[in-house]
C-alpha positions as CSV (number, residue, x, y, z in Angstrom):
1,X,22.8,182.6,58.3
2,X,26.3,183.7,57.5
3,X,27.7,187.4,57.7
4,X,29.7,188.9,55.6
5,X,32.8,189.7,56.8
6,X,33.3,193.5,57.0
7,X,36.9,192.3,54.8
8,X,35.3,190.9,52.3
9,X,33.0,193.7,52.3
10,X,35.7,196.6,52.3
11,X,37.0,194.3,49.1
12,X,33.7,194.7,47.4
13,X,33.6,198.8,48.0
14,X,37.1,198.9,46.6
15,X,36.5,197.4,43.5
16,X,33.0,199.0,43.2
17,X,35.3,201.9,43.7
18,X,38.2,201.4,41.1
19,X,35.6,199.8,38.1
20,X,33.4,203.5,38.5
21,X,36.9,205.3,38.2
22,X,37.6,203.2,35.7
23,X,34.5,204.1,33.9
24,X,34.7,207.7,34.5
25,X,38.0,208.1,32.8
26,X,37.5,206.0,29.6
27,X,34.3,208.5,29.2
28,X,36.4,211.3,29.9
29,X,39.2,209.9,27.3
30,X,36.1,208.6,24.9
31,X,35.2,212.4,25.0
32,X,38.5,214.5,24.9
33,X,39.5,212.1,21.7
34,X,36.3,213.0,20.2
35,X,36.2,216.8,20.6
36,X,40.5,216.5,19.4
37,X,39.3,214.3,16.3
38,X,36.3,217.1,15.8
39,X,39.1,219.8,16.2
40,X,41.3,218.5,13.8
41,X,38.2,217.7,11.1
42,X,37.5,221.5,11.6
43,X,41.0,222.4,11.6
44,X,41.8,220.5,7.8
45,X,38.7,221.8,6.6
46,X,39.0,225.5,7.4
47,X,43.4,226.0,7.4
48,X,43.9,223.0,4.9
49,X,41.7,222.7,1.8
50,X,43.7,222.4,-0.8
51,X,43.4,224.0,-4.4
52,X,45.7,223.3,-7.4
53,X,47.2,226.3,-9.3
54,X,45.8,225.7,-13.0
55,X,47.4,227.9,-15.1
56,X,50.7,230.4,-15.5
57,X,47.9,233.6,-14.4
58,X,50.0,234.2,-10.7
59,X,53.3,233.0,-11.7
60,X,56.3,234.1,-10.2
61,X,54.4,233.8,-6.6
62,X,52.9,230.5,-7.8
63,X,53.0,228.0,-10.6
64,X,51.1,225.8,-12.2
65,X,50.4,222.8,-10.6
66,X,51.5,224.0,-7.2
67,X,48.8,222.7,-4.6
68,X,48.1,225.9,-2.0
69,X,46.0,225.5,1.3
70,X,43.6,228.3,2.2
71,X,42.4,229.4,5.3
72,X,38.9,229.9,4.5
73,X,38.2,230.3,9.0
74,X,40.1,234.0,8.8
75,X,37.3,235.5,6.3
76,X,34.4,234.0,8.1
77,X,35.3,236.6,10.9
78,X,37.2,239.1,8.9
79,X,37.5,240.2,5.2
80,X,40.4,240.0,2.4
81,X,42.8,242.6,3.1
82,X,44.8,244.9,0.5
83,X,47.5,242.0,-0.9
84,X,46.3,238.8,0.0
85,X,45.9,236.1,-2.6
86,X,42.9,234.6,-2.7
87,X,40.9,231.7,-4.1
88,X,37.3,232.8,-5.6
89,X,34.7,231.5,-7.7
90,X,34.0,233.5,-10.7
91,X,30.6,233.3,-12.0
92,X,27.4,232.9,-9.6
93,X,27.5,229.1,-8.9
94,X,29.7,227.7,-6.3
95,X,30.3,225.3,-9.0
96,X,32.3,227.6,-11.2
97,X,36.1,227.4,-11.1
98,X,38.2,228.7,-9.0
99,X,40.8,231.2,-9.7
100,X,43.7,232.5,-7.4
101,X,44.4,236.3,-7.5
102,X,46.1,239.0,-5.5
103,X,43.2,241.6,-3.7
104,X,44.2,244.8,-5.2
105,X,41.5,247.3,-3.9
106,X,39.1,246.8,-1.2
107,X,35.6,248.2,-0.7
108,X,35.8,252.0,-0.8
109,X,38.8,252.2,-2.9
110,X,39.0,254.2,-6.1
111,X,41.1,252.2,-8.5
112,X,43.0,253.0,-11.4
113,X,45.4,251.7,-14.1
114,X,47.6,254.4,-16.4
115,X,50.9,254.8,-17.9
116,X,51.8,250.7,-16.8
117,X,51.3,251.4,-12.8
118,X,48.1,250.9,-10.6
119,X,46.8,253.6,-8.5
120,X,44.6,252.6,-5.3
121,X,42.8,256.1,-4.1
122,X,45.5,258.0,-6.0
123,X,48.6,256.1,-4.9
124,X,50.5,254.3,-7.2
125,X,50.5,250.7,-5.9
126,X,54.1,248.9,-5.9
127,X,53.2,245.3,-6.5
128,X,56.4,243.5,-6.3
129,X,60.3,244.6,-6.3
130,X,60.8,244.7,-10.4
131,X,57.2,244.6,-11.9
132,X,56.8,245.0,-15.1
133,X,54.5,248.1,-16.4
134,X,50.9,246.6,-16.8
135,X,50.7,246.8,-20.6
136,X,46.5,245.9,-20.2
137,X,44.4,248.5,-18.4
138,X,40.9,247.1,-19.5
139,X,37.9,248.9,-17.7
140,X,40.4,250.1,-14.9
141,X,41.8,252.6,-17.4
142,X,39.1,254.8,-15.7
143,X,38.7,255.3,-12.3
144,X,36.7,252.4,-10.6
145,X,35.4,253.0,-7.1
146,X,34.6,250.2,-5.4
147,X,31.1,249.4,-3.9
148,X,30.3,247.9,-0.5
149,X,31.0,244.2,-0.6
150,X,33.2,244.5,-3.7
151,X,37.3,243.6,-4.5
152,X,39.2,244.8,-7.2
153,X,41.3,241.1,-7.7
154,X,44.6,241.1,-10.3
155,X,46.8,238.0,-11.5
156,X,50.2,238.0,-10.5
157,X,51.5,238.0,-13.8
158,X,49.2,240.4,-14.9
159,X,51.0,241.1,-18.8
160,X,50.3,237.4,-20.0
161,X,46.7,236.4,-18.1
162,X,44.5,239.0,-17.4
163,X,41.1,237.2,-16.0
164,X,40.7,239.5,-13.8
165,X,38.5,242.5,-12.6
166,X,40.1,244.3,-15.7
167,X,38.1,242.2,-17.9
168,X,34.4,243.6,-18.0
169,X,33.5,239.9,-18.6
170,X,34.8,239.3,-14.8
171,X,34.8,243.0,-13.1
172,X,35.0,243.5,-9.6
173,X,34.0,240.4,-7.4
174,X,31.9,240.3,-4.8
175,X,32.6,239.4,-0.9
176,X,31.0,236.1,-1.5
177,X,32.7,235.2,-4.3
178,X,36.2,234.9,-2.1
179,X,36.5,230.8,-0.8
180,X,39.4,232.0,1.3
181,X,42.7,233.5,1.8
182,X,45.9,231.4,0.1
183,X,48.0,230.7,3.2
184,X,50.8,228.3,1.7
185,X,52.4,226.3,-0.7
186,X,51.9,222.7,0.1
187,X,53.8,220.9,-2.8
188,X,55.8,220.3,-4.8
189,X,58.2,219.8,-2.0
190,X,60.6,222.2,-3.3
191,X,58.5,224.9,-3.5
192,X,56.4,224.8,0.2
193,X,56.2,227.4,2.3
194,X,53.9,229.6,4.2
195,X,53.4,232.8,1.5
């Protein structure tokens, strides 16, 4: 009977030895690619859902047809802020369409409009450099304090569109309602940028 020579033997070990490393790496590349592929699925769904702007209501921030991303990840751990723009369903089906508007008062907030100028707890609200005087007061022309849970929401160009929370048809909308918070203009080219 022939023995093996400790050569051949050490030869064996060796490429015993590079075929597990081998292995272990491709796993450990398998893995990493699928938790960066899972990380970017997450990432597109939650920074980059797109919505298109359907009508002239928050024109001159954005126009129709303009296609906006939202970050819906921000308002899972935090809620809208005074300002932001934000895409919400109006209506009590997730079905119903969705509608971009700037959060004007936030839970808490007494909210006002009178004599063309919003007041947020008795402080008249400067909306942009040059607005017009709001020529519509709807339901805000008396004080509205704002429940727990609940967003006083305005279009952008508030004196031609007002489907809004001055409408008593719309009112004040609710936490849930808010998909997430517009983050940036994604086309047309000339107009992208982060708002």
């Amino acid at each position: 009977m022939r023995r093996k020579s400790p050569a051949r033997s050490s030869k064996k070990k060796k490429r015993l030895e590079r075929l597990r490393s081998f292995a272990i790496h491709t796993f450990l590349y398998l893995v990493i690619g699928v938790i960066v592929v899972m990380a970017g699925i997450l990432a597109a769904r939650e920074y980059g859902m797109a919505q298109v702007v359907l009508d002239d209501s928050m024109e001159p921030v954005l126009e129709r047809e303009d296609v906006v991303l939202l970050n819906r990840f921000g308002y899972r751990f935090g809620d809208p802020e005074r300002m932001d723009i934000v895409a919400m369903n109006i209506g009590s089906s997730d079905k119903s369409p969705v509608y971009l508007r700037r959060v004007i008062g936030i839970p808490g907030d007494t909210v006002r409009i009178s004599s063309g100028s919003i007041y947020v707890n008795g402080e008249e609200v400067t909306l942009y450099e040059g607005a017009e005087a709001i020529a519509f007061s709807g339901q805000a022309e008396s004080e509205i304090t704002l429940e727990p849970d609940s967003y006083f929401v305005l279009c952008e160009n508030y004196n031609s569109s007002n489907d809004d929370s001055r409408k008593s048809s719309i009112g004040c909308v609710d936490r849930r309602q808010i998909i997430g918070k517009v983050w940036a203009v994604a086309a047309p080219l000339k107009r992208m940028g982060i708002l």
